[in-house]
N, C-alpha and C positions, 0 to 999 in steps of 0.2 A: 829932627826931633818931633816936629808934628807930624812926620808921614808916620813914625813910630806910634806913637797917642793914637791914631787914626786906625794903626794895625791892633792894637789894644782894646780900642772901644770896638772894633769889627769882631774880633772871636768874640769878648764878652758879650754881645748881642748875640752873636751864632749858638752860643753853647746855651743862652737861656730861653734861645727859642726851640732848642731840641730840647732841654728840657720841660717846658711848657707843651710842645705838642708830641710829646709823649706822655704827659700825664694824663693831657684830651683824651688819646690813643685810647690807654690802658686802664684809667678812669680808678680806681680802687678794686683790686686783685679781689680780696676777701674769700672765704670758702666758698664752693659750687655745690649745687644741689646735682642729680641723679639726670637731668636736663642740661648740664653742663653748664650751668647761669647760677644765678642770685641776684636778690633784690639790690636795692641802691634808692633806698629812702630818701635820703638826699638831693638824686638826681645828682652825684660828683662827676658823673661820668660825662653828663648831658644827653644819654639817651633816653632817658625818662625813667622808670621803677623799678627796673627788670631790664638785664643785657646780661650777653652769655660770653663764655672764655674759651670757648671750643679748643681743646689740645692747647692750652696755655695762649692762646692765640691775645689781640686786644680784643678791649670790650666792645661789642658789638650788636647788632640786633639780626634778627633772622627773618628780613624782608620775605612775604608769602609762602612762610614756612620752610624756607630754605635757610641752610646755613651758606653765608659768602665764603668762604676756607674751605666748605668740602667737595672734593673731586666728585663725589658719590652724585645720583641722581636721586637718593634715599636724602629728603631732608634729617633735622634733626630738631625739633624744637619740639616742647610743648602745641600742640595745633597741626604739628606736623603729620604728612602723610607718609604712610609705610604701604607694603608692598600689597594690591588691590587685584580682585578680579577685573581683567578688560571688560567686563560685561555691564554697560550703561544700565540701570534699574530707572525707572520715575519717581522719586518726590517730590513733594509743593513745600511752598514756603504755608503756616497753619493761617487760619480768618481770623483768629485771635491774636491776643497778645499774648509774648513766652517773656516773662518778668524773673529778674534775678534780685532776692528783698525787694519786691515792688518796682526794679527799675525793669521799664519794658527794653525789650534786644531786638522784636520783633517791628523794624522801626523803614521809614521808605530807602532810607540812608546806609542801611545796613551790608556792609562788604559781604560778613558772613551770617548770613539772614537762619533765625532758626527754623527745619525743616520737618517735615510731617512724613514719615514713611511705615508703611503697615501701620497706621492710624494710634504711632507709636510719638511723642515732642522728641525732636533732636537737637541737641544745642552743641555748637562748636567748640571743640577742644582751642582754642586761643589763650596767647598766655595773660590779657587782663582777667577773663575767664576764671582760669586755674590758680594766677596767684591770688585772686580773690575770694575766693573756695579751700583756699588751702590743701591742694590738689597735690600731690606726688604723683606722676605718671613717667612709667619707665616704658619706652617704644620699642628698646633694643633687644630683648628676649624675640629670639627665631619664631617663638608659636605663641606666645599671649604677648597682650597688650596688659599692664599693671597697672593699679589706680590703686592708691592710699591716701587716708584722710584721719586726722586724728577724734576719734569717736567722743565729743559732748563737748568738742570746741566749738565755741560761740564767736560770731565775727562781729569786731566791733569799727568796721570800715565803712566805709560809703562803697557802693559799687560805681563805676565809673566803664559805660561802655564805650570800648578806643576805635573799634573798627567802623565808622561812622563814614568809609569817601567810596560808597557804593551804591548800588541801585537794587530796589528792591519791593515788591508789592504783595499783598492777601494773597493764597490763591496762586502766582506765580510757579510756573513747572520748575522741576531742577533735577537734571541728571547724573544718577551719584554713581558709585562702584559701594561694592562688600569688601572691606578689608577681612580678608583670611589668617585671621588669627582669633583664639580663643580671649577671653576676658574674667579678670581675675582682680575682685574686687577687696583690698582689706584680707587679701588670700583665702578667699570665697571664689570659686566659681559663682559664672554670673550663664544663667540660660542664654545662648546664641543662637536663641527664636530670632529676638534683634539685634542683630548685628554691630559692630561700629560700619560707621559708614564711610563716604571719603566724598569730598566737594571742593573743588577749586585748589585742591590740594591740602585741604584741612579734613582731619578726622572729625570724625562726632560723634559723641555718645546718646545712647538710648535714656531718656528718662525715666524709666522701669520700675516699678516699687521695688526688686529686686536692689537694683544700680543706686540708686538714691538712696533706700535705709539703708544700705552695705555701707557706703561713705557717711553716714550720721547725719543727712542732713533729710527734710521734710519738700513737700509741694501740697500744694492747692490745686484744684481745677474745677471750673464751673465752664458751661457753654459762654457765658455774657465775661466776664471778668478774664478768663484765659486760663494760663499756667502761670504759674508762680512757684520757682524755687526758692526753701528758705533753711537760710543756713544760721540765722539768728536765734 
């Protein structure tokens, strides 16, 4: 009789631990955006604001711009990098500060530090980045990269920059590649005088009067003060 109670209380423990860490797993389905993800305001999942469901996959996060489920060498994330000239070019990280609403990104701690190339501010496609900006970017088109943003939305967030376990200085060299493909903003052509770039495996856009009014949002710049994007 008690070896029985004993076989009882053992599945009912078995069966609520797969249930429990299947929930961890797969954290709240909900619909995907165009990046394969969605937010999770909540944090249900425990990956923090943002995890993606790649091919119905669990929820998960896309450590250095990789997706963990794809065989592909071709990341797939928001931040991710797409297919680049082998040809190293030079940028530096800028002597100023590049602030997003006033938060600087341009910081010593910076994983993906923003970059100065053809005397153009680049700042990394990452996904606190985009979900912050209210960014739609689609990577998977063969010949453009696609950016949309809903024109005279006002953000009412804090920004909060994640990529903070890096090193990083003024001035500092950084050797990128030209991602080869066209840019298409709000379905605008966007001049590819500047390019998107590629670093560490992360893309990055051009700050461009072009690239910025195209997505509704505004910047500042002075030599003392820096750059400053504002999407407020």
């Amino acid at each position: 009789m008690k070896k029985k109670r004993f076989m009882k209380k053992a599945s009912l423990l078995a069966v609520s631990f797969a249930l429990l860490t299947s929930s961890v797993a797969f954290g709240h389905s909900g619909r995907t955006d165009s990046s394969g993800g969605h937010r999770d305001n909540k944090n249900v999942s425990g990956l923090g604001y943002y995890h993606y469901h790649c091919g119905g996959k669990p929820a998960h996060l896309h450590p250095n711009g990789r997706c963990p489920y794809s065989g592909s060498s071709t990341p797939s994330t928001s931040g991710g990098s797409n297919a680049t000239s082998p040809v190293k070019i030079s940028a530096k990280v800028p002597n100023t500060s590049v602030k997003i609403d006033g938060v600087n990104i341009n910081t010593a701690n910076a994983k993906y530090p923003p970059l100065l190339f053809k005397d153009i501010t680049y700042i990394p496609i990452t996904f606190d980045i985009v979900y912050y900006l209210d960014i739609n970017y689609n990577w998977t088109d063969a010949s453009n990269l696609k950016f949309s943003r809903t024109i005279g939305l006002k953000n009412t967030k804090q920004f909060k920059h994640m990529f903070t376990d890096g090193s990083s200085w003024s001035g500092m060299s950084a050797y990128v590649t030209k991602v080869n493909k066209g840019i298409i903003v709000n379905n605008l052509w966007v001049n590819n005088t500047y390019p998107i770039i590629n670093y560490k495996n992360i893309n990055y856009i051009p700050l461009t009067y072009d690239f910025v009014t195209n997505l509704g949002l505004s910047y500042t710049w002075d030599p003392v003060n820096g750059f400053n994007l504002i999407s407020k």
